[in-house]
C-alpha positions in Angstrom: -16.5 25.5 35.4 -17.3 29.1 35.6 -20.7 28.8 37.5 -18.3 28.1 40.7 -17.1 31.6 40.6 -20.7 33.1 40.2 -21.7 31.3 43.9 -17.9 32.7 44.9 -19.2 36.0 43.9 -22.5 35.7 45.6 -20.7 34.4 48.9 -18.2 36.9 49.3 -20.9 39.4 48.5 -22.9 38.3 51.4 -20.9 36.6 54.2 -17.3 37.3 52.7 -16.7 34.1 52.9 -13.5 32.7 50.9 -14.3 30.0 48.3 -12.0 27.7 46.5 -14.2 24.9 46.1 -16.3 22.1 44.5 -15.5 18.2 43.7 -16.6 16.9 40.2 -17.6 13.6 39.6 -18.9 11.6 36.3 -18.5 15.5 34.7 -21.0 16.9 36.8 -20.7 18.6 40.0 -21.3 16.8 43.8 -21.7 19.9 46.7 -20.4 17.9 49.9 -23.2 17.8 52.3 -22.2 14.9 55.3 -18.8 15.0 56.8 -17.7 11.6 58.8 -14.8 11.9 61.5 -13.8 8.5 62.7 -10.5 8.0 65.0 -7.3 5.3 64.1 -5.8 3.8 67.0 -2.7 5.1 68.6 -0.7 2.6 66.5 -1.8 5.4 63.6 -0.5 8.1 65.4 -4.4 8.7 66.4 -5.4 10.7 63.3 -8.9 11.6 61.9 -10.2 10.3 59.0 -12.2 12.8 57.3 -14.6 11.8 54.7 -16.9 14.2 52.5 -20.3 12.5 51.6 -22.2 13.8 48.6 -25.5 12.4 49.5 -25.6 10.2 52.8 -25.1 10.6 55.9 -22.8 7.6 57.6 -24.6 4.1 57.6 -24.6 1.5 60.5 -23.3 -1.5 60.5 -25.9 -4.7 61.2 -25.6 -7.8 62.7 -24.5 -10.7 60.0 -27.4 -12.4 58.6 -28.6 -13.2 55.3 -27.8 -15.6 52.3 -25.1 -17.6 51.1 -27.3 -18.5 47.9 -26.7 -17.4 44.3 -28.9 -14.5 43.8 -29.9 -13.4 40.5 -31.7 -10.6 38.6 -32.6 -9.5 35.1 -31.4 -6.0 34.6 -34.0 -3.2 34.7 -33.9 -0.9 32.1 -31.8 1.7 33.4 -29.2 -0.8 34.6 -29.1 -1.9 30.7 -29.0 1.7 29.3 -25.9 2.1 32.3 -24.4 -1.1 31.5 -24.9 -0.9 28.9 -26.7 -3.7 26.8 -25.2 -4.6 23.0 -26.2 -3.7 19.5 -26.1 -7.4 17.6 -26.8 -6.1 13.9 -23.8 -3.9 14.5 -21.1 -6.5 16.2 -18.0 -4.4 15.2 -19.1 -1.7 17.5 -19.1 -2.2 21.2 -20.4 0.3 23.8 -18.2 1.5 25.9 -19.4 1.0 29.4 -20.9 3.9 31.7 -18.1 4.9 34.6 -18.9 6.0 37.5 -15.8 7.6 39.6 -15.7 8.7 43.3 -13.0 9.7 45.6 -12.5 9.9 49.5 -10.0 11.7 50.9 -8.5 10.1 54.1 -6.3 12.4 56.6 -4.7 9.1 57.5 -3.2 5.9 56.1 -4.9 2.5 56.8 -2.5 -0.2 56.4 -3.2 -2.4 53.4 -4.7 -5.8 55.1 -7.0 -3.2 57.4 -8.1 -2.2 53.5 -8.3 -5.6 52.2 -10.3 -7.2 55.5 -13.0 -4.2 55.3 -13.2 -4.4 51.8 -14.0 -8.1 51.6 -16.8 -7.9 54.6 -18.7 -5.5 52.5 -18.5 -7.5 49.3 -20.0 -10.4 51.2 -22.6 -7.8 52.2 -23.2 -6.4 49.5 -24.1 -8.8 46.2 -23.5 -7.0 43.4 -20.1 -6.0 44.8 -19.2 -9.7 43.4 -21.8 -10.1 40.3 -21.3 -10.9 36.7 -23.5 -10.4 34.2 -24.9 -13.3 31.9 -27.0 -12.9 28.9 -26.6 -11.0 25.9 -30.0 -9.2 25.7 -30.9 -9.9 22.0 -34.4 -10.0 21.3 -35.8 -12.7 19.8 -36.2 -11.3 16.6 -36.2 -6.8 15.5 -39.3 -6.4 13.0 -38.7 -3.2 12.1 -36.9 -2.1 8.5 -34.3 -0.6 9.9 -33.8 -2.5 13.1 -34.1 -0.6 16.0 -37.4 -2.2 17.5 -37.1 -5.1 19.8 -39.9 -8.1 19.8 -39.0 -10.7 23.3 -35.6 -11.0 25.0 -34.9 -14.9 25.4 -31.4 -14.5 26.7 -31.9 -11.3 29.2 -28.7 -9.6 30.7 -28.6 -10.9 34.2 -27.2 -9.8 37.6 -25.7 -13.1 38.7 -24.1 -13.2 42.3 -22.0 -16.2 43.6 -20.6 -15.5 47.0 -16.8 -16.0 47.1 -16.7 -15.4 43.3 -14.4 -12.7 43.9 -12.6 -10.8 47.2 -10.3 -7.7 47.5 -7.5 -9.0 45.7 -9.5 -9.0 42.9 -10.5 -5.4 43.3 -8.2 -3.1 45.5 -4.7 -1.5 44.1 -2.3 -0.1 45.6 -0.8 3.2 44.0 2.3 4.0 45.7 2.7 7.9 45.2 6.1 9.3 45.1 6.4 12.2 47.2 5.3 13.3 51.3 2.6 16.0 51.2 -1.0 16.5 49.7 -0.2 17.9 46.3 1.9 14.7 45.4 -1.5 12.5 46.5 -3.8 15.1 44.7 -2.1 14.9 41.4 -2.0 11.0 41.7 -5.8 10.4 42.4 -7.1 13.1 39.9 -5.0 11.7 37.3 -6.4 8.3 38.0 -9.7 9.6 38.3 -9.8 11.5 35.1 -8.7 7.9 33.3 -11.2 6.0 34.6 -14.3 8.9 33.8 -13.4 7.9 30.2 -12.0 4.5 30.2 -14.1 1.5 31.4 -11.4 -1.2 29.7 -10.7 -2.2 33.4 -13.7 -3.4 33.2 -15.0 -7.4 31.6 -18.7 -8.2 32.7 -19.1 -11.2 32.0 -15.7 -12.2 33.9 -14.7 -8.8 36.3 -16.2 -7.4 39.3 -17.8 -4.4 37.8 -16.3 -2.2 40.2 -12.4 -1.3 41.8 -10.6 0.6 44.2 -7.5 2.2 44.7 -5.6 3.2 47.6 -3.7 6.2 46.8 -0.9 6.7 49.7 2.3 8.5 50.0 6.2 6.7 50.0 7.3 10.0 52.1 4.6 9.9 54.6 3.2 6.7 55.2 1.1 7.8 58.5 0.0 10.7 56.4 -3.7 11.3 54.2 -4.6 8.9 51.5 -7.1 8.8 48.5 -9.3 5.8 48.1 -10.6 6.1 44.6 -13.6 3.6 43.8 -14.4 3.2 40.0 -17.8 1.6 38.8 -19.7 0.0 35.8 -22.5 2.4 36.5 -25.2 -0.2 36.3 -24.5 -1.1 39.9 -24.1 2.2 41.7 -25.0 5.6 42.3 -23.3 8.2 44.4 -26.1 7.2 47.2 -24.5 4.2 47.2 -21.1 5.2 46.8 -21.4 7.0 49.9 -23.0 4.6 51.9 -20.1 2.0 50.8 -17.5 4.7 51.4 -19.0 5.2 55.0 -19.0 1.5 55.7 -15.5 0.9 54.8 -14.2 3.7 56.9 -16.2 2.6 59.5 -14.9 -1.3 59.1 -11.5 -0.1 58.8 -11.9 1.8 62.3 -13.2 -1.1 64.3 -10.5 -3.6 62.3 -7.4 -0.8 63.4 -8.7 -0.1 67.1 -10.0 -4.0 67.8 -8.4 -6.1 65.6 -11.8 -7.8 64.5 -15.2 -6.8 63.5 -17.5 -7.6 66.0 -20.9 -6.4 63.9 -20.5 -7.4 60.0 -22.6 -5.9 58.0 -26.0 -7.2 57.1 -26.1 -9.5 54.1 -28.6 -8.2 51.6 -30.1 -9.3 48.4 -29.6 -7.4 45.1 -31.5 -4.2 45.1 -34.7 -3.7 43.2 -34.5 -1.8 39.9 -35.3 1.8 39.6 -38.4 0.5 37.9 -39.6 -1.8 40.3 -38.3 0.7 43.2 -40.5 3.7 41.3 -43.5 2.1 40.0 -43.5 -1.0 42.1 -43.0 -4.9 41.5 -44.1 -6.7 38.0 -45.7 -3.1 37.5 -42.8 -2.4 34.7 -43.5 -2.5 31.0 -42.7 -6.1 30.6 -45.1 -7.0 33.3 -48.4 -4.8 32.2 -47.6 -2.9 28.9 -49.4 0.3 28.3 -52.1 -1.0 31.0 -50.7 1.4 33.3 -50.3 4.9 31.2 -52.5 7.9 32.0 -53.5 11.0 31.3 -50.7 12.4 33.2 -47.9 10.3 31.1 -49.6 11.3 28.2 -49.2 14.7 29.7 -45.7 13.9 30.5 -44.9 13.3 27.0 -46.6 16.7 25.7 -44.2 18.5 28.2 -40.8 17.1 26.7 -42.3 18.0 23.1 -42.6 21.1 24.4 -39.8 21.6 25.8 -38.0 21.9 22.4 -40.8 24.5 21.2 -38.8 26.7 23.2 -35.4 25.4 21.2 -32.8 25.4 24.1 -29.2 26.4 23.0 -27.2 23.1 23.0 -24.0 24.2 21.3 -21.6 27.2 21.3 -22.3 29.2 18.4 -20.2 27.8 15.4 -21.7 24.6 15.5 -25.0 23.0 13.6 -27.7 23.5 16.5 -28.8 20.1 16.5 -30.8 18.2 13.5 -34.6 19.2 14.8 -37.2 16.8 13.2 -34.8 15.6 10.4 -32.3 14.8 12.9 -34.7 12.6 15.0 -36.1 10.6 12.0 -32.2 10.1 10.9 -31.0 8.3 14.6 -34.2 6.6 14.1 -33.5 5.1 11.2 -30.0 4.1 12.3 -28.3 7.0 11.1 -26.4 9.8 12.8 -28.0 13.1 12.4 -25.6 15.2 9.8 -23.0 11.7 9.5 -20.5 10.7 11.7 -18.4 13.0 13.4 -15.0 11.3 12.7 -13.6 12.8 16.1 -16.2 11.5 18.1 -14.1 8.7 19.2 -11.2 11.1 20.7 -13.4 13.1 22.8 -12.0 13.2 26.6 -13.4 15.0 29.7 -12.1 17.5 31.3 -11.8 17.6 35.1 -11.6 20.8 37.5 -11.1 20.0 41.4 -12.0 22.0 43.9 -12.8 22.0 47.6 -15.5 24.5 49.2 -14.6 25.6 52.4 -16.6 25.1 55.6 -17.3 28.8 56.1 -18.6 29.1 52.2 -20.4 26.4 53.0 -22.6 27.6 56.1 -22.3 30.7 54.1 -24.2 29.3 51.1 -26.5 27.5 52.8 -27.5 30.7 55.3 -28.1 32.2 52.1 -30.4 29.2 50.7 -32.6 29.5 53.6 -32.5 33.1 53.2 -34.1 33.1 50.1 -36.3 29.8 50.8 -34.1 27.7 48.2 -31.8 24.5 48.7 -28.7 24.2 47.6 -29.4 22.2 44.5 -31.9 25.3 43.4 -28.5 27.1 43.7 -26.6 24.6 42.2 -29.3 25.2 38.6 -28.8 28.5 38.9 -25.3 28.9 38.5 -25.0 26.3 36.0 -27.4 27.8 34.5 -25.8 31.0 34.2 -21.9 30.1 33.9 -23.9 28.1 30.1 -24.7 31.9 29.5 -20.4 32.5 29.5 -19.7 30.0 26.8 -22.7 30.0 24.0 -21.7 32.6 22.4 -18.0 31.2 21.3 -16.2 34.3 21.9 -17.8 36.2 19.8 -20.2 38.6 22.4 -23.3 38.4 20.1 -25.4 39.8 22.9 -28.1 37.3 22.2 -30.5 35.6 25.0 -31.6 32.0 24.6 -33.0 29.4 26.4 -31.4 26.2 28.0 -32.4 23.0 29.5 -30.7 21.9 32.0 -30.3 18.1 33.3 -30.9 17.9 37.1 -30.4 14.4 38.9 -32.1 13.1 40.8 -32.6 10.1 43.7 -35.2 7.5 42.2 -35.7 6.1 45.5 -37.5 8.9 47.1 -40.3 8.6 44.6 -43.5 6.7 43.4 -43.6 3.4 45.7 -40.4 3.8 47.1 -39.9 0.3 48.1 -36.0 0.1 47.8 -34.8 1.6 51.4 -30.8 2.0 50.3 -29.9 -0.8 52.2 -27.4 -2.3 49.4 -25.3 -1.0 46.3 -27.3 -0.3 43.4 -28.1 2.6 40.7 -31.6 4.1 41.3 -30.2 7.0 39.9 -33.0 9.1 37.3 -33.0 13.0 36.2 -35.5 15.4 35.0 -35.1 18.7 33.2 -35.0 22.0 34.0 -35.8 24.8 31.6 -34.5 28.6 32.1 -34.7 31.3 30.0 -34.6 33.7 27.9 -31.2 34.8 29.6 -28.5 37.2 28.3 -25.3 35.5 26.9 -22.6 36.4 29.5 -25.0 36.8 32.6 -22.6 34.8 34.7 -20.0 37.3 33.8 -20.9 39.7 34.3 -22.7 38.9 37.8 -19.6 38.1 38.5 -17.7 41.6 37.6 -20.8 43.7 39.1 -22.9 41.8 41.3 -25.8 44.0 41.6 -29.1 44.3 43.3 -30.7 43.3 40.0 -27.9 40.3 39.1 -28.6 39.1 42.6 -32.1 39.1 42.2 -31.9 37.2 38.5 -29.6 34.6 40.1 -32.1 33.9 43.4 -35.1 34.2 41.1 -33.7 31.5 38.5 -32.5 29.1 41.7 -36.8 29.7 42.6 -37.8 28.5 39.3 -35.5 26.1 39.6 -37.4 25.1 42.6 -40.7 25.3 41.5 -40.5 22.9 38.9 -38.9 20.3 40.9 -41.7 20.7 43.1 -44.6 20.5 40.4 -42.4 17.6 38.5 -42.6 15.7 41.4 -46.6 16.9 42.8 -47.7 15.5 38.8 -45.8 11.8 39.4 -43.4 13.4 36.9 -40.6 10.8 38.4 -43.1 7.7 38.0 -44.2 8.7 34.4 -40.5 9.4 33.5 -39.4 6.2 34.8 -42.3 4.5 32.8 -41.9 6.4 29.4 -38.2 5.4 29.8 -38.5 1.3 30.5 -41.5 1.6 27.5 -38.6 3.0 25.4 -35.8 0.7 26.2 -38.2 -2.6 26.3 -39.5 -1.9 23.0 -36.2 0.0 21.4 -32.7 0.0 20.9 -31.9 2.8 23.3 -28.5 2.1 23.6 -27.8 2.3 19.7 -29.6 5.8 19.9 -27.4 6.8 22.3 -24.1 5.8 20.0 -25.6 7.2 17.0 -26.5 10.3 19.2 -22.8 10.7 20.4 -21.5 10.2 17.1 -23.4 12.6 15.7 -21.8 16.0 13.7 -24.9 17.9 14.8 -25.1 16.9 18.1 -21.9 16.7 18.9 -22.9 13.8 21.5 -24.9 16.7 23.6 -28.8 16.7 24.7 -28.5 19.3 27.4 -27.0 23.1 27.6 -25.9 21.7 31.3 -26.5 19.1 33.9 -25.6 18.8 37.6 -26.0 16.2 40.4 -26.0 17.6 44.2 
């Protein structure tokens, strides 16, 4: 996690400002951007709950209306890619589910029934806080010779909501923590958090709530700051959605604390619209008007990811096969992985480093951003971008420059129809790519050791491009293309066994990208 040090570097240059920060989540990195202060009553010792949102800024809490029906919805493609769906010609092998992991830092303690009442208001507001999903998703039959392409889907994967299926005693924890001050809690949650970035076992969709929490609080210091750690089956959340769940439960749990009731529940809701049907609009998706609705500009799309690996981005450190090019493709095609299975695939484990960014690094940064007419995410791709430079090389200072292609996340709903408004958990999650480069192996380095005039200028003049093709991606309907290119590919495919075969790969080494990032 170099690339934190090149910003610290930049920062201290400018404002000296001190840095020690950033929080990691799902392996990528989350700036903090919205900061929610709500009071305990005195019976609390009248302490402030501080909460870092990555994304949202606190949501209000509606009057109670809505449904006490079953609701139900096929998954959308990402949701089954995020799930994710099954591979029945291979029934030995199960997918391990996508995790997503988020953590809130409380500077007090709630008691446990002040959890448990909040937490079960917003699962009755919320439906796929108590779903299951039913249906395998097999098609009805694969008529390809090596069975990888999909013909009907009789038995869909389905989003199936009953309220009062489950509560908060089938999804809070309690972690008692021994110890009385913050590095005790720390080392509890970022444990906890590391497990569950790997290890979706917790986990049963067809009988589990596809997500958890935990309440991490001290023995020593009960009136003292807790960790609320919230683990999900990615299919049904995003960090948008995180937050705005996060922000609701503190909120809940300050009304429950200072009133002893809630007096406005929140707003029943019905499950969110896919991505798809958010982005390109409803029974618009592939399933609904098959190739009626490609264009010259998704044909264009597609010409632009072929190109991209024209320019053939450095995905692995030196020392490694660089990917298996057009060989490689046609093998994971044909339901092989490129260069044979990588027998320690399976043991792979992530690697977490947590840091906090200060509040004066922060207005520092973001001075600077305006500064140089950039946001913070154009920062963001620049360091990453750089900090890749530190490592390609493997040591071995080959003085080299190279290209990369970096993965930058991105919020679906903004784009295309935009008809889903955030009102209720869901992942609307999407990405696009970034390319930079030719840079200099060690260019994060060494801005680092010497930041120069000239370093300066490459890192603000990377965090532009960075910028710039954001901007065209999203002026050429690059997010509804992608979106459609994508639910083409996983309505007519077996994504999800590409995906297996992809991380089980030797040459691959399970990577696509030189970097990615969320903000």
């Amino acid at each position: 996690m170099k690339f934190i040090s090149v910003l610290s570097a930049l920062v201290a240059l400018q404002q000296h400002a001190h840095t020690d920060a950033f929080n990691q989540q799902l392996g990528r990195i989350t700036l903090p951007s919205a900061r929610t202060q709500m009071r305990l009553s005195a019976t609390q010792g009248n302490p402030v709950i501080d909460f870092f949102s990555s994304l949202q800024a606190p949501a209000p809490v509606s009057g109670r209306s809505g449904t006490d029906e079953v609701q139900r919805r096929i998954l959308g493609s990402q949701e089954n890619l995020m799930l994710p769906r099954q591979y029945g010609p291979n029934p030995d092998v199960t997918f391990p589910q996508m995790n997503h992991v988020s953590c809130a830092i409380l500077s007090a303690t709630p008691s446990e029934q002040v959890l448990r009442n909040a937490i079960d208001q917003v699962m009755q507001a919320h439906p796929l806080l108590q779903c299951t999903i039913e249906g395998d998703g097999e098609p009805e039959e694969r008529i390809d010779l090596f069975q990888m392409v999909r013909k009907g889907e009789p038995n869909p994967c389905t989003f199936v909501s009953k309220p009062g299926t489950f509560s908060s005693k089938d999804v809070v924890n309690i972690v008692d923590v021994n110890g009385s001050d913050r590095s005790a809690l720390d080392a509890s949650w970022q444990v906890a958090f590391n497990r569950d970035l790997d290890d979706g076992s917790w986990c049963s969709v067809e009988t589990t709530p596809l997500w958890k929490v935990e309440l991490h609080r001290l023995k020593g210091a009960r009136n003292g700051p807790c960790a609320l750690l919230f683990s999900f089956n990615h299919a049904i959340s995003d960090q948008s959605s995180a937050s705005k769940l996060t922000d609701q439960i503190i909120s809940l749990m300050a009304e429950i604390d200072q009133r002893g009731i809630v007096r406005n529940r929140p707003k029943k809701q019905q499950i969110p619209l896919s991505v798809e049907e958010s982005v390109l609009g409803k029974q618009r998706t592939f399933q609904d008007v098959k190739a009626g609705d490609f264009s010259p500009k998704t044909i264009q799309y597609v010409a632009g990811k072929a190109l991209e690996e024209t320019k053939s981005p450095v995905i692995l450190p030196d020392g490694f096969k660089q990917g298996g090019g057009v060989v490689g493709a046609l093998a994971t095609i044909s339901g092989k992985a490129a260069g044979g299975d990588d027998d320690s695939s399976a043991g792979r484990k992530s690697v977490i480093e947590f840091r906090s960014l200060s509040k004066e690094a922060s207005s520092a940064l973001i001075e600077k951003c305006r500064e140089n007419g950039v946001s913070v995410t154009n920062a963001l791709s620049a360091a990453l971008t750089l900090t890749s430079t530190d490592f390609v090389d493997n040591g071995k200072n080959s003085g080299k420059e190279r290209n990369y292609k970096i993965l930058q996340s991105l919020d679906m709903r903004r784009f295309g129809a935009a008809l889903d408004q955030g009102q209720s958990v869901g992942c609307l999650a999407g990405s696009m790519d970034l390319m930079h480069g030719p840079l200099p192996d060690r260019s994060g380095e060494n801005l680092r050791k010497n930041p120069s005039t000239k370093r300066l200028k490459q890192f603000w003049t990377l965090a532009k491009e960075g910028m710039q093709q954001t901007t065209s991606f999203i002026e050429s309907d690059g997010p509804q293309n992608a979106v459609r290119v994508f639910d083409f590919a996983m309505t007519v495919s077996d994504m999800n066994n590409l995906v297996h075969l992809t991380a089980q790969s030797k040459d691959s080494q399970g990577r696509a990208y030189s970097a990615g990032f969320t903000n």
